[in-house]
C-alpha positions in Angstrom: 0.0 0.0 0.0 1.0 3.8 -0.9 1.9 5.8 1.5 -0.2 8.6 0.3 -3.0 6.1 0.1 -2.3 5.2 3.4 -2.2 8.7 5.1 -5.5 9.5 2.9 -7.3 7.1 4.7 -6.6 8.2 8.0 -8.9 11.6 7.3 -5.9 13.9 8.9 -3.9 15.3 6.2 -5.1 18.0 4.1 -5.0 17.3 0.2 -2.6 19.6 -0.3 -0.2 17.1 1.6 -1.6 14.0 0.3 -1.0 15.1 -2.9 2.7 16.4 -2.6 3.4 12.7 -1.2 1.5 11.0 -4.3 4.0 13.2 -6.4 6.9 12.5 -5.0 6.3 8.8 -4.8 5.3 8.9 -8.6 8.7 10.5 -9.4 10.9 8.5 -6.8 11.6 11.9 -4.7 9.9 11.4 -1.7 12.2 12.6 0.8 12.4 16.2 -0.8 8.5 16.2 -1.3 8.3 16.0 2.3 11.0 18.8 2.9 8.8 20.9 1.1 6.4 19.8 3.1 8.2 20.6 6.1 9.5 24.0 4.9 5.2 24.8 4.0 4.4 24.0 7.6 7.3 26.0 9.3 6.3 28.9 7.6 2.4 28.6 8.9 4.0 27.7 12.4 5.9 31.3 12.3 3.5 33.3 10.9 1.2 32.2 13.0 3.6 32.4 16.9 4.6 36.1 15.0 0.8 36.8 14.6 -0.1 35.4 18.5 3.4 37.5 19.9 1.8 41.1 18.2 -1.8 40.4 19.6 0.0 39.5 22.8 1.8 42.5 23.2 -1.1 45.2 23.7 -2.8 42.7 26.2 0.1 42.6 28.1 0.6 46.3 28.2 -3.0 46.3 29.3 -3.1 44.6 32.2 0.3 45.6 33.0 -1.4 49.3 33.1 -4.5 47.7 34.9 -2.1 46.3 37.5 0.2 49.5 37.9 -3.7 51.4 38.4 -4.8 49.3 41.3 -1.6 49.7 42.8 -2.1 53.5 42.5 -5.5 53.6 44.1 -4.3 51.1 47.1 -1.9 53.6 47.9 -4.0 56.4 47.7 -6.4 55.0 49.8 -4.5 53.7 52.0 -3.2 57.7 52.2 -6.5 58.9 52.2 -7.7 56.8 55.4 -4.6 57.7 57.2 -5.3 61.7 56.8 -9.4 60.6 58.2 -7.9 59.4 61.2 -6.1 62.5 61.3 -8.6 64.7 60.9 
């Protein structure tokens, strides 16, 4: 049995992939079908940790600001209730 045959029968591999591994057992080159492959998928993988790092950024800054703000106010209050007992 193939191996594309067998890896189409399993339902996980896009045609895309399937296809690239039909060709390269067709023309007896394999092994660099599936560096292709490889090289295909490890540019998804970086595009998509670059694409999760820049909408991480801005949430970070976020609830680094929402952080630093509660900090404020516990301070202030803490400042505030010390001048009541003052007064």
């Amino acid at each position: 049995k193939r191996m594309s045959v067998a890896l189409a029968d399993t339902g996980l591999f896009t045609p895309m992939v399937i296809q690239m591994i039909r060709v390269g057992e067709e023309s007896g080159s394999l092994g660099q079908m599936l560096l292709e492959l490889a090289k295909v998928f490890d540019g998804r993988v970086q595009s998509g940790v670059k694409r999760g790092l820049a909408l991480l950024e801005p949430v970070l800054i976020l609830g680094m600001g929402f952080l630093i703000a509660i900090i404020i106010i516990s301070i202030l209050m803490g400042i505030l209730s010390v001048n009541d007992l003052a007064a």
